[in-house]
C-alpha positions as CSV (number, residue, x, y, z in Angstrom):
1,X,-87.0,36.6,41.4
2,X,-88.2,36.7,45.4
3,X,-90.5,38.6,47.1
4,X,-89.3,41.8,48.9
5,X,-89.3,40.1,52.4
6,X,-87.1,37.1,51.0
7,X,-84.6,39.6,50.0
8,X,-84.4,41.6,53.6
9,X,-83.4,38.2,55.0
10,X,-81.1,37.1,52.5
11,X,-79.4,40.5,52.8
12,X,-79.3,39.9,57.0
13,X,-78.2,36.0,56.4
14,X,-75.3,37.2,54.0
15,X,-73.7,39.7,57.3
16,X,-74.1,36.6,59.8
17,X,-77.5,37.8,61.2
18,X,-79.1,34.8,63.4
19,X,-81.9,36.5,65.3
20,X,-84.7,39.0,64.6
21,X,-86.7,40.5,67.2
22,X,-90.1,41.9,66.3
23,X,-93.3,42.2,67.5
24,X,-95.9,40.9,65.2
25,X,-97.1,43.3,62.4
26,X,-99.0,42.8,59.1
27,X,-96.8,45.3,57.5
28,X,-93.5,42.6,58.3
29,X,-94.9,39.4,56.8
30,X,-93.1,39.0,53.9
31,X,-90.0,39.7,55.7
32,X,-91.4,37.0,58.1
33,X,-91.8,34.7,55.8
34,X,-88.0,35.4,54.6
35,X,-86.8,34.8,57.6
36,X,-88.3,31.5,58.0
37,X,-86.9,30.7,54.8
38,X,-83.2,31.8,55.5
39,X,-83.4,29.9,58.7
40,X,-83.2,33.4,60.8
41,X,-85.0,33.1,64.5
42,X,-87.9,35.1,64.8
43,X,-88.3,36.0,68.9
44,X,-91.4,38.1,69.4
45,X,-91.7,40.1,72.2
46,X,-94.6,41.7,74.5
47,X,-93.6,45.4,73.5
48,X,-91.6,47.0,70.0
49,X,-89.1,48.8,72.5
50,X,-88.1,45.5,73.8
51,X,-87.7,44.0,70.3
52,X,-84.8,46.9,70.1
53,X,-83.5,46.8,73.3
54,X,-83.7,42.4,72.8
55,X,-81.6,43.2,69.5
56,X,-79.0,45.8,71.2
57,X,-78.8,42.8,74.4
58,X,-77.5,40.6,71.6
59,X,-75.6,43.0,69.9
60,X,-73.7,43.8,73.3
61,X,-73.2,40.0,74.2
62,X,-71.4,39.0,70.8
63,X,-70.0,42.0,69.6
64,X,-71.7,41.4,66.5
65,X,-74.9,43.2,64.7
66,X,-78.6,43.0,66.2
67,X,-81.6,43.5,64.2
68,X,-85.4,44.3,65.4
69,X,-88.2,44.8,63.0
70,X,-90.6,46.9,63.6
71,X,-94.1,47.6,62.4
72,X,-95.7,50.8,60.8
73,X,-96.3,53.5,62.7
74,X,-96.5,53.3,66.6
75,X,-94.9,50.1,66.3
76,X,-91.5,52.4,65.1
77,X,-92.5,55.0,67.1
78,X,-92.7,52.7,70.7
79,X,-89.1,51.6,69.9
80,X,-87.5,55.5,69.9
81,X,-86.3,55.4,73.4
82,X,-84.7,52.0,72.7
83,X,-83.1,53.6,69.0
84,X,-81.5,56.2,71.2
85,X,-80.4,54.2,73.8
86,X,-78.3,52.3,71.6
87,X,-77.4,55.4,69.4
88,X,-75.9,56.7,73.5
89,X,-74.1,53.3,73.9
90,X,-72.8,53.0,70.2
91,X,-74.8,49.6,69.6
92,X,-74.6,47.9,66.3
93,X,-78.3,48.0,65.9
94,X,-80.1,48.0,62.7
95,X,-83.8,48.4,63.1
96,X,-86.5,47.9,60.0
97,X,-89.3,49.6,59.8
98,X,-92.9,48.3,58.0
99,X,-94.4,51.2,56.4
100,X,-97.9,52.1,55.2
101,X,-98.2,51.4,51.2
102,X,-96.5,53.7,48.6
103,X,-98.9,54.1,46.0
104,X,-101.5,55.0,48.6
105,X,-99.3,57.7,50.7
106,X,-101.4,60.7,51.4
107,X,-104.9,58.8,51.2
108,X,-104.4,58.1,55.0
109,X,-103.8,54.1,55.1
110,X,-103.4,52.2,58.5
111,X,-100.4,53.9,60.5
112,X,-99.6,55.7,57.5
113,X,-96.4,58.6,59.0
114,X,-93.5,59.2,57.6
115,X,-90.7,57.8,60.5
116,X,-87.6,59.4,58.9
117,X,-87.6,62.7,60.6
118,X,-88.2,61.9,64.1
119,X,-86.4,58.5,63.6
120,X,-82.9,60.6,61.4
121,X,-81.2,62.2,64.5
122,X,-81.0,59.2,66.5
123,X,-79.2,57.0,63.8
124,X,-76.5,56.5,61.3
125,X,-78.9,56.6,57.9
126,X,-82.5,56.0,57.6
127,X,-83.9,55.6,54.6
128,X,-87.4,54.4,52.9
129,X,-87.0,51.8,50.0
130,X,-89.4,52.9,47.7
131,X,-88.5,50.4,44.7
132,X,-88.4,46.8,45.3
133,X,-84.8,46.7,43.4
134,X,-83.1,48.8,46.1
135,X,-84.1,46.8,48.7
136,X,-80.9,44.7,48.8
137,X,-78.9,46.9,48.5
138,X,-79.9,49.5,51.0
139,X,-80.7,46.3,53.6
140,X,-76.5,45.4,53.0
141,X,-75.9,48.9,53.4
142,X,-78.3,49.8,56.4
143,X,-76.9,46.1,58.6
144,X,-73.0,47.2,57.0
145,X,-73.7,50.9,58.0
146,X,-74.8,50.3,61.3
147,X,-71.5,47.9,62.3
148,X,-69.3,50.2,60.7
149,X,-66.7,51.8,62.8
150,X,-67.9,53.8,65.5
151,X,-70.5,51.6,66.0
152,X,-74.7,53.0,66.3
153,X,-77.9,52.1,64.8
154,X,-79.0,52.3,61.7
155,X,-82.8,52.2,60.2
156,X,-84.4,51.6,56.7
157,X,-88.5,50.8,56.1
158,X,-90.1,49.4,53.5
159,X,-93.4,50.2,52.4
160,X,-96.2,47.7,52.4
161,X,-96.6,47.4,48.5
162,X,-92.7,47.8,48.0
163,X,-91.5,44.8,50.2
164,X,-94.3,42.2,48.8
165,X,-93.3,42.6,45.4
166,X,-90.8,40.4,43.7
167,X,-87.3,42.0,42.2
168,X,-83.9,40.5,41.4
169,X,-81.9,38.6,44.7
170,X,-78.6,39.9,44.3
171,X,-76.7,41.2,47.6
172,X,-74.0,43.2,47.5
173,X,-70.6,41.8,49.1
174,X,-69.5,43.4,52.3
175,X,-66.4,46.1,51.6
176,X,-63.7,45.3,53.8
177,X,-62.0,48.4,56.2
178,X,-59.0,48.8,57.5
179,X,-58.2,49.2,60.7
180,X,-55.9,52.5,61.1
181,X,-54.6,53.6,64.2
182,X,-54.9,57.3,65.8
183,X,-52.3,60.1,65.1
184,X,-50.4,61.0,67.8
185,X,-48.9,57.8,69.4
186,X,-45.8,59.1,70.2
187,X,-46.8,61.8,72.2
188,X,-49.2,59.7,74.3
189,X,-46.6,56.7,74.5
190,X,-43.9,59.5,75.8
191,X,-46.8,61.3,78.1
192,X,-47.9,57.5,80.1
193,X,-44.4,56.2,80.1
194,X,-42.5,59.9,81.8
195,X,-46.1,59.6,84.3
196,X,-45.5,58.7,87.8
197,X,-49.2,58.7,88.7
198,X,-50.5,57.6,85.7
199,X,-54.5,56.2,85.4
200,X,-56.7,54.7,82.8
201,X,-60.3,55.2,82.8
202,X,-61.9,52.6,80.2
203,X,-65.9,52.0,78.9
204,X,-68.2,51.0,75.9
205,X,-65.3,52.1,73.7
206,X,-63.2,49.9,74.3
207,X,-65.2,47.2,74.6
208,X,-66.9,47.8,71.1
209,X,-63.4,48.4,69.4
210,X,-62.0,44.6,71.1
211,X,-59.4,46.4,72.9
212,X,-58.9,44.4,76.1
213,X,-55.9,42.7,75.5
214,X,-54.0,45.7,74.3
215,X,-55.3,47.5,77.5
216,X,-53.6,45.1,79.5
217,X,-50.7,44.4,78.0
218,X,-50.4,48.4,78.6
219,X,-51.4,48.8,81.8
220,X,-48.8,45.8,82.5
221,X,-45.8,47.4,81.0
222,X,-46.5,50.5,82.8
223,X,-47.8,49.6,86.2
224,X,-51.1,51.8,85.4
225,X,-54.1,51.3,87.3
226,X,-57.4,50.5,85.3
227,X,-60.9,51.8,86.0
228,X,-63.6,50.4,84.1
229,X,-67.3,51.6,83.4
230,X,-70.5,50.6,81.0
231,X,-69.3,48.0,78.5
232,X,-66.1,48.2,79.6
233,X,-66.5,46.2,82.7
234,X,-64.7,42.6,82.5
235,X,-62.3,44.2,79.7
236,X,-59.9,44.0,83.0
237,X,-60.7,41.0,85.1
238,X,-62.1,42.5,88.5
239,X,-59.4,40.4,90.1
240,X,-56.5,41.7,88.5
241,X,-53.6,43.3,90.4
242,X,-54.2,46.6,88.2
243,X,-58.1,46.9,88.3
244,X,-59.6,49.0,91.0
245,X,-62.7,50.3,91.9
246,X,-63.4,52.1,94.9
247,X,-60.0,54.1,94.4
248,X,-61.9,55.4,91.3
249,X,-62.1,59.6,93.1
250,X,-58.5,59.2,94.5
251,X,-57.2,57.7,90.9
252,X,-58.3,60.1,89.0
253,X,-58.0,62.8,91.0
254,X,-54.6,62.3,91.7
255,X,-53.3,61.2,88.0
256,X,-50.8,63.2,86.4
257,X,-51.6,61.9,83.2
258,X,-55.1,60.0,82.3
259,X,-56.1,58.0,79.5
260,X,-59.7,58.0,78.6
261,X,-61.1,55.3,76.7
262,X,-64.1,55.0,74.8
263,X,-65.7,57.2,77.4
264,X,-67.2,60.6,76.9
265,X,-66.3,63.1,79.6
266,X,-70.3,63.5,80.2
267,X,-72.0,63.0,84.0
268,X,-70.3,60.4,84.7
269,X,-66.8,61.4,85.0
270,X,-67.7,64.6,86.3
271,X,-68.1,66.4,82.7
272,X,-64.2,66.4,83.0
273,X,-63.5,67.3,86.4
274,X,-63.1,64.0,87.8
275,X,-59.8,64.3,86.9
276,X,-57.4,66.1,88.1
277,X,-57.2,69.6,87.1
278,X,-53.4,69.6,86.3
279,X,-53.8,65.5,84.7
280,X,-52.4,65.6,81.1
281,X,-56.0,64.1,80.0
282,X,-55.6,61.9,76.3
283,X,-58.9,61.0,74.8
284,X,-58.8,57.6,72.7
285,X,-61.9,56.6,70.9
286,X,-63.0,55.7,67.2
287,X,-65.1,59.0,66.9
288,X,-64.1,62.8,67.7
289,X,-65.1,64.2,70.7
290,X,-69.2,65.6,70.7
291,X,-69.0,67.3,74.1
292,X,-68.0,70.6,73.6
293,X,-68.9,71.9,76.4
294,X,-66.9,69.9,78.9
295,X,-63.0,69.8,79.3
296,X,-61.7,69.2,76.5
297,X,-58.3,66.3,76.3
298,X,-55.1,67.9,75.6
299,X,-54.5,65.6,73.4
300,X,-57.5,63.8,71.2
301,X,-56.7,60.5,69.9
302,X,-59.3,58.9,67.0
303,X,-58.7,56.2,65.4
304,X,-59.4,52.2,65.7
305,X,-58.9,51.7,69.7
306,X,-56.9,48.1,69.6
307,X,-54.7,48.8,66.9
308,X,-54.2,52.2,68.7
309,X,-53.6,51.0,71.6
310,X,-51.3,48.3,70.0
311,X,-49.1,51.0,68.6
312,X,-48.9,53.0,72.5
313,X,-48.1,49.8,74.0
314,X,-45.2,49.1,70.9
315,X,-43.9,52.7,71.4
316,X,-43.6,52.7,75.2
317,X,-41.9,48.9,74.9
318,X,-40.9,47.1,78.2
319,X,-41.4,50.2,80.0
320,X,-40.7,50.7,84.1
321,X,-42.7,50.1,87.1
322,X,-41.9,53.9,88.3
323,X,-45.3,54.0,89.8
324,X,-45.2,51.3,92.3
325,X,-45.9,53.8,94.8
326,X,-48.8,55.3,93.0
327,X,-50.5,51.7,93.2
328,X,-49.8,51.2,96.7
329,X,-51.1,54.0,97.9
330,X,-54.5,53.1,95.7
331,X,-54.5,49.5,97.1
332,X,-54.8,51.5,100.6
333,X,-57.4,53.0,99.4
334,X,-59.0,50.4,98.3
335,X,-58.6,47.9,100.6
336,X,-59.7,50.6,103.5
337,X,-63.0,51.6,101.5
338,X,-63.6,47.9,100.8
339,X,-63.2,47.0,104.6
340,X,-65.7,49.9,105.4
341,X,-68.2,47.4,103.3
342,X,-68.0,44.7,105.6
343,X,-70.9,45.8,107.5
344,X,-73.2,46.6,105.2
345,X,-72.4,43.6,102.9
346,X,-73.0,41.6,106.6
347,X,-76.4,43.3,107.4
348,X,-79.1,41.7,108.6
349,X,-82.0,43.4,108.7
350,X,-85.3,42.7,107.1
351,X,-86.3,44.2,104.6
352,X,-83.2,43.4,103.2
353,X,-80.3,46.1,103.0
354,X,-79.4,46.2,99.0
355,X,-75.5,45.7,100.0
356,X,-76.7,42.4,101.5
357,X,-77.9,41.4,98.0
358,X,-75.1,42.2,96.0
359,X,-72.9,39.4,98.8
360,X,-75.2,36.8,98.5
361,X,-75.5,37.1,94.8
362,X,-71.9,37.4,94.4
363,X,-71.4,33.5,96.0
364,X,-73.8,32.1,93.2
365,X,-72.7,33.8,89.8
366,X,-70.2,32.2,88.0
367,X,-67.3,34.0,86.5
368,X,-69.0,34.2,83.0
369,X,-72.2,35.1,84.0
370,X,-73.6,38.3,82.0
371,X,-75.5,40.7,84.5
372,X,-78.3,42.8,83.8
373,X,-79.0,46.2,85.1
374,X,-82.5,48.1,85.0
375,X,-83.2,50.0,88.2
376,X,-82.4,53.2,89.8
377,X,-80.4,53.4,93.3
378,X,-80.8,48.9,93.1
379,X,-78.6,49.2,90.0
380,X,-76.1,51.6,91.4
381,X,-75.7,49.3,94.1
382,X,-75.2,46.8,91.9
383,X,-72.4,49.1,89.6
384,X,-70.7,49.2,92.9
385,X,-70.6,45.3,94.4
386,X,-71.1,43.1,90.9
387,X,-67.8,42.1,90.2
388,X,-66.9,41.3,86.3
389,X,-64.3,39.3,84.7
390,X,-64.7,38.9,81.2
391,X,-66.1,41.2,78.5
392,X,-69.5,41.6,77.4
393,X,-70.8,40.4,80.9
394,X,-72.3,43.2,81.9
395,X,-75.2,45.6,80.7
396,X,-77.1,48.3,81.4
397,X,-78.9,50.8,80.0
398,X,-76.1,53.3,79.2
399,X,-75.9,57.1,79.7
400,X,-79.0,57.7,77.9
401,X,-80.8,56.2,81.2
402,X,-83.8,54.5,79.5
403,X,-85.7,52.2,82.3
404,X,-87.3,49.1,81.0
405,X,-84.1,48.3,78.8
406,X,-83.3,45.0,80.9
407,X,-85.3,42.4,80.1
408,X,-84.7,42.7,76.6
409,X,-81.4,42.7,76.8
410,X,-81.0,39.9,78.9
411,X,-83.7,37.9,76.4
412,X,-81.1,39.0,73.7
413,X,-77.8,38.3,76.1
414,X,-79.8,34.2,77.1
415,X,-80.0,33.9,73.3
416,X,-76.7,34.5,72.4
417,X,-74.9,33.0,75.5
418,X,-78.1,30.0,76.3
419,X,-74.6,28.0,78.3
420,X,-73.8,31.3,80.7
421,X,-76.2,32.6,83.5
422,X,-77.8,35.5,83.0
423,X,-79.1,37.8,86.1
424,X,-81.5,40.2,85.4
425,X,-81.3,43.4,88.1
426,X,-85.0,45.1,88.5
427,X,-86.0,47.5,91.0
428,X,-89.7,47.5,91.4
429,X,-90.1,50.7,89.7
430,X,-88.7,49.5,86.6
431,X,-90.2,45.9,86.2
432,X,-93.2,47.9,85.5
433,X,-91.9,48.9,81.8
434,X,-91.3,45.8,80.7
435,X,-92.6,43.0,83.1
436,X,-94.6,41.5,80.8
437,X,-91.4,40.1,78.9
438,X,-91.2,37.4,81.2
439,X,-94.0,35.7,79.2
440,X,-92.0,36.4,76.3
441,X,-89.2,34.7,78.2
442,X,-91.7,31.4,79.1
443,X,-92.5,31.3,75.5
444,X,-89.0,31.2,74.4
445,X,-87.4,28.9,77.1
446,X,-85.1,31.3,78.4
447,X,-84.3,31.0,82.0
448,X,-83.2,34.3,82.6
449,X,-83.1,35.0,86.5
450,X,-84.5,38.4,87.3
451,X,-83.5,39.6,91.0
452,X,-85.9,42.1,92.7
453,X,-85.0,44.7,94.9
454,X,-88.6,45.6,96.3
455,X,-88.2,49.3,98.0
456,X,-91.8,50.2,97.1
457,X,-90.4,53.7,96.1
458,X,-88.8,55.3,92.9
459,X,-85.7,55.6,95.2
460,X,-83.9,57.6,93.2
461,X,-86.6,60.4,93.2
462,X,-88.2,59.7,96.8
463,X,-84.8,60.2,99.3
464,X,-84.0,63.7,97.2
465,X,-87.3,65.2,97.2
466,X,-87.6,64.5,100.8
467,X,-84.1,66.1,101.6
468,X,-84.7,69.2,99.3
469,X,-88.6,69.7,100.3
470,X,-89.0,67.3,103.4
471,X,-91.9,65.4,101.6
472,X,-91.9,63.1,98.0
473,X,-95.1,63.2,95.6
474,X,-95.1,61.0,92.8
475,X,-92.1,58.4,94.0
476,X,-94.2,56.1,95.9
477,X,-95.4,52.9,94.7
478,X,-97.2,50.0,96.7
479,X,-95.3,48.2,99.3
480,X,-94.8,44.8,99.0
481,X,-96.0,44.6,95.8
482,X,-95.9,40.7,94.9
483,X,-94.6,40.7,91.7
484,X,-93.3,36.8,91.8
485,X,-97.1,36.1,91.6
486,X,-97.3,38.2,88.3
487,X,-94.6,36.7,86.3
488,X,-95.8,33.1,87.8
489,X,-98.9,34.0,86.1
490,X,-97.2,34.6,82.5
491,X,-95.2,30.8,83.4
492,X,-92.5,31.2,85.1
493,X,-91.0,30.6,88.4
494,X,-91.2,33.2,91.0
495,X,-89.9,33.3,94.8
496,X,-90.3,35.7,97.7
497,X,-87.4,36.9,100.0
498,X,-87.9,38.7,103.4
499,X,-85.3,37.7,105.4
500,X,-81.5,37.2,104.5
501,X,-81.2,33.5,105.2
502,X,-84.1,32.9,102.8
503,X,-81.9,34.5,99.6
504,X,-79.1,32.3,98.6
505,X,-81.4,29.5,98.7
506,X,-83.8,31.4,96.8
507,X,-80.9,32.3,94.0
508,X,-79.9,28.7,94.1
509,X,-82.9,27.4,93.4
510,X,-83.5,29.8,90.8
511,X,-80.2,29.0,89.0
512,X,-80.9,25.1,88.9
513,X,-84.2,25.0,88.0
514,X,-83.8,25.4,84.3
515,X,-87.0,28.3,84.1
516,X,-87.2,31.9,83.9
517,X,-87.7,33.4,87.5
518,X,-88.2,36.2,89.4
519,X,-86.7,36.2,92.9
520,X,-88.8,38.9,94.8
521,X,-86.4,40.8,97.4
522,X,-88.1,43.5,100.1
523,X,-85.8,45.7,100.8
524,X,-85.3,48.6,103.2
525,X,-87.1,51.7,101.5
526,X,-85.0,53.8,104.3
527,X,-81.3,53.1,102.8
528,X,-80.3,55.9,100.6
529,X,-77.9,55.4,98.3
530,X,-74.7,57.5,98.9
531,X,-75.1,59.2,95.6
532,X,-71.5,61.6,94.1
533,X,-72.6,62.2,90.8
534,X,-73.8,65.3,89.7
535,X,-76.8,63.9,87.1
536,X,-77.0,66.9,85.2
């Protein structure tokens, strides 16, 4: 016999769970104490929506499951944004849930609420383990639910009576899956080999169902030209002769055929009409397609994306390089647009120009480091001028948008990867929902290196206000704010930049020192982001 708690973590040890991120609450001390006994890590966080978005960091970095535990009551209810962030990206993230005592529910205990029905339409399952007997076995099946093809969080809580009370240890085994491929092969294979201006668009998908390798073996055969977004960045190696970038509009506006992968047709590609309007358009992705109200793929591929793709790349064989023109006339592209850069990436005024950043940053990172995005028009800079070249090394907080996802997930990314840098982007704007994990990061010993692009505005709400209405209320935050003297207070290291020549030392510095830091960059709150997208 074992206490309820000692069970939870048996049940997370036995599906290879390392880490649990929490924020300390009476209602989780037996599963505490578990944990301690299994030999799990226990990294407590300033805030519960970090905990999540710490667990989700983790998740994205090893492709594997992340767990947060969260107390009773506001403690669930402060991680919501971070549950649906990760239900947006398709995270393997399994969040438990204290709950106030059974046998005193409807007497009014401490943060006594019942979490399923505002917590059910973000996830999976959620369920409440009301017997200590169940508790293995809906743990096993919460952690085996939630990294269960298509990927997406799962939640289960256990009340307060329920989970300190001892029952039988006996976890169930995992039940292996097989991984089938999509229906419809042939067609695709027959539609990307007879394309001239073929075009692969590629994201979270992909990167979540390990299909890199097949993806470029494709591309290879065929001569297709790769654009990458979310998760999917590194899945091609920025480097390589069939990954662009800046030839994103003319790509996929001038495809004859396009294969999407792992991406919804939401915002971001236009709800659909980013391609072309006459593209064949094949959708490949482990779950159907939600959006009904965008375009809709002429032909819908769902099934496992690797051993699908496998099968597209068997079927299509050696293929033929019919569309060396198509790529030349998207290196053009390319190359022009990326020439165009030069200046801006060469700018030397002060405050910085955000361009200027992204070079200077680019000369220190190493080829594995994982980058962290968590900023507005700072970010999009980033999207643009970070270059990635291997999977899982980037992150950000996904279509669902949620500010004050990046620290966490770089505290969850340093724990997983503690060899590899990892840069944490911030604009000012957002440091301010999560700052405070940098003293989670001193506690820890993570030297995460968080890079500041100080506008003193909510950019990306201050330049369109003031073109649609002339003026901006509500966007403007204090200039100059010096945040490197905040997080210096909570122990780390923190540096300010106001002048170009000062940076790369700064990131050097920074890198070397072994210490979580915060590198303080005043940029030009002028420089408005040359924004396509249509956001909603």
């Amino acid at each position: 016999m074992e206490h309820g708690g000692r069970i939870v973590a048996a049940a997370l040890k036995s599906r290879g769970v390392s880490h649990l991120f929490t924020l300390s609450g009476g209602h989780l001390f037996s599963i505490y104490d578990g944990c301690k006994a299994e030999g799990i890590e226990i990294v407590d966080v300033r805030h519960e929506q970090s905990a999540v978005f710490a667990a989700e960091g983790f998740a994205k970095a090893t492709r594997g499951l992340g767990v947060a535990a969260l107390t009773a009551g506001p403690g669930v209810t402060n991680g919501i944004s971070a549950i649906a962030g990760a239900q947006a990206n398709c995270s393997p993230v399994c969040v438990l849930g204290g709950r106030a005592p059974e046998l005193r529910w409807g007497s009014g205990s401490l943060q006594e609420i019942d979490h399923l029905p505002f917590v059910s339409p973000l996830v999976k399952t959620a369920e409440t383990v009301k017997e200590p007997g169940r508790i293995a076995a809906c743990t096993a099946a919460a952690l085996d639910t939630a990294f269960a093809s298509p990927y997406g969080p799962s939640f289960v809580d256990y009340p307060l009576d329920v989970v300190f009370t001892e029952a039988e240890l006996e976890i169930p085994a995992v039940q292996a899956r097989e991984a089938r491929g999509a229906d419809g092969i042939e067609e695709a294979a027959a539609l990307l080999a007879g394309a001239e201006r073929p075009a692969i668009m590629a994201g979270t998908g992909l990167y979540w169902g390990r299909g890199e390798e097949q993806l470029r073996a494709l591309a290879e055969a065929l001569g297709i030209p790769v654009f990458l977004n979310g998760l999917g960045r590194g899945c091609l190696a920025a480097d390589h002769e069939l990954a662009f970038s800046r030839a994103r509009g003319a790509g996929l506006g001038g495809a004859d055929v396009a294969l999407v992968i792992g991406v919804p047709l939401d915002f971001r590609l236009g709800f659909g009409a980013s391609i072309a309007e006459g593209a064949k358009l094949i959708r490949l992705d482990a779950a159907p397609n939600e959006l009904r109200a965008n375009r809709a793929p002429d032909l819908d591929l769902v099934g496992d994306v690797a051993a699908s793709l496998a099968a597209i790349g068997e079927a299509v064989g050696e293929g033929s390089r019919r569309t060396e023109p198509w790529l030349a006339e998207l290196r053009k592209i390319e190359a022009e647009k990326r020439a165009a850069e030069q200046e801006e990436l060469e700018d030397s005024r002060s405050p910085l120009h955000p361009v200027r950043i992204y070079k200077e940053l680019g000369e220190v990172l190493e080829r594995d480091a994982i980058v962290v995005g968590d900023g507005g028009d700072f970010v999009s800079y980033a999207g643009r001028f970070v270059e990635t070249f291997q999977p899982g090394c980037w992150m950000d907080p996904g279509p669902f948008g949620c500010l004050g996802a990046g620290p966490g997930q770089a505290i969850g990314a340093k724990l997983a990867h503690p060899e590899r840098q990892v840069c944490l982007l911030l604009g000012d704007g957002a440091f301010g929902f999560a700052g405070m994990e940098f003293d989670t990061m001193a506690r820890h010993g993570l030297p995460v290196v968080g890079l500041m692009g100080n506008n003193g505005i909510w950019a990306l709400e201050h330049h369109p206000m003031k073109f649609l209405y002339g003026y901006s209320v509500a966007a403007e935050l204090r200039p100059e704010t010096p945040y490197e003297r905040m997080v210096e207070a909570l122990g780390c290291d923190g540096a300010l930049v106001r002048e170009p020549s000062e940076l790369r030392p700064a990131l050097e510095r920074a890198f070397e020192s072994g210490r979580p830091t915060l590198v303080n960059v005043l940029t030009d709150p002028e420089v408005v982001y040359p924004r396509k997208s249509n956001l909603a």
